[in-house]
Steps between C-alpha positions, in 0.01 A plus 500: 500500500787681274462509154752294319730797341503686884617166652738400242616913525529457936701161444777725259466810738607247831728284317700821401483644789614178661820467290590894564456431915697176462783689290499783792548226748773336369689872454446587853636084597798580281549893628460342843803215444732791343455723810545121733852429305591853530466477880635173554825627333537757751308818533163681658197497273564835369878334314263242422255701292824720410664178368172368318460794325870534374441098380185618294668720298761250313880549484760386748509568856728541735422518881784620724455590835484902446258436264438388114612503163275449180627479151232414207700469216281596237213750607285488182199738614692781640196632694383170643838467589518860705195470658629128663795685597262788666233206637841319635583807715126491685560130538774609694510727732780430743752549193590807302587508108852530497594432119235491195645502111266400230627528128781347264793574707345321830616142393727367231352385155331804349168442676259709664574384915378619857706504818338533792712511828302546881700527815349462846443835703723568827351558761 
């Protein structure tokens, strides 16, 4: 029916394909228990997905109740580290940027640092 070289080339074609699906499920099982501990700590979906997108990006946070705090001590790709900042501000849309700093003099210890402080919106 197949020639041996086409079946042996199908059986590699699913097999990868299989792995690749299988990694994508396990992101979206692991996205999906981010945004579930995000909620059960207090919050609507959207400071869920606000939350899970601050975690993704490294550093320490700090969640108060008019909104958060991130510090990354030690932003080595500058640009990677901007355009998380700019990605966290989509993620979040009931909070405004109230503080950025990115450079030496954000953090003690002569590194390169990002601040990132969001505050809730009045109403």
């Amino acid at each position: 029916m197949f020639a041996p070289g086409s079946a042996r080339t199908t059986c590699i074609a699913l097999s990868i394909c299989g792995v690749l699906f299988a990694g994508i499920g396990a992101a979206l099982h692991i996205r999906s228990y981010l945004l579930g501990a995000a909620v059960a700590e207090g919050g609507s979906r959207s400071d869920a997905a606000c939350l899970g997108a601050a975690r993704r990006m490294g550093g320490e946070l700090t969640v108060t109740p008019d909104g958060l705090r991130l510090v990354v001590p030690e932003a080595v790709d500058q640009r990677t580290s901007l355009t998380d900042a700019s990605g966290l501000m989509a993620f979040c849309p009931d909070m405004t940027l109230s503080y950025f700093c990115m450079g030496l003099s954000c953090a003690p210890g002569g590194k390169v640092s990002m601040q990132v402080e969001l505050v809730r919106r009045s109403l």
